[in-house]
C-alpha angles and dihedrals in degrees: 000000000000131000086239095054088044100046093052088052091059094041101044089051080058097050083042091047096042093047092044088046089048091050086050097059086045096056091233104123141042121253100230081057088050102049085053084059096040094052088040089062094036080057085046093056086039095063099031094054095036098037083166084080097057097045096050090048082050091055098046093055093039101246121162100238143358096259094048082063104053091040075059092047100050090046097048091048087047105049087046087051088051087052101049087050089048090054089050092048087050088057091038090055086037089053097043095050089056092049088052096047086055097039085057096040089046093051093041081053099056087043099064100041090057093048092054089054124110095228124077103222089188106108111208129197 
């Protein structure tokens, strides 16, 4: 593996480390996102700063080179992380949907309920 390609992985888990820390004490991210973030830079270092790892788990699968291995690893680990999100915004909508179809149930109730009563609760002038 190159220096360049080591050097942008560390630096790039930092830039990843420093933005997710940032969004935490913003209060704009969970922290279960944010532990994802936060592993997935901690690989990055990992690999930057033991590039041996990289290249034995190259061999062993038969990749060309180390780099090819880690551009198929972020990948891999990204388009997983995109799944799994698309699963949780499935249950959000799901969710949602439900919520919306009570919420609805629950007001067409209480107006009809007003509109079968005996006061007039509309006050004219």
């Amino acid at each position: 593996m190159s220096f360049t390609l080591r050097v942008l992985l560390v630096f790039s888990a930092f830039v990843v480390f420093y933005f997710v820390v940032r969004k935490l004490k913003k209060a704009q991210m969970q922290v279960l996102d944010s532990l994802f973030w936060l592993l997935f830079s901690t690989s990055f270092v990992l690999l930057g700063v033991f590039p041996d790892i990289a290249v034995r788990i190259a061999s062993l699968l038969g990749f060309m080179s180390a780099s090819n291995f880690v551009f198929l690893y972020v990948i891999a680990v990204l388009v997983v992380r995109d799944f799994t999100i698309s699963v949780r915004l499935a249950k959000q909508e799901e969710r949602l949907n439900s919520l919306v179809q009570a919420s609805a149930l629950h007001w067409n109730s209480i107006d009809s309920k007003s509109s079968n009563s005996d006061f007039d609760f509309n006050v004219k002038d």
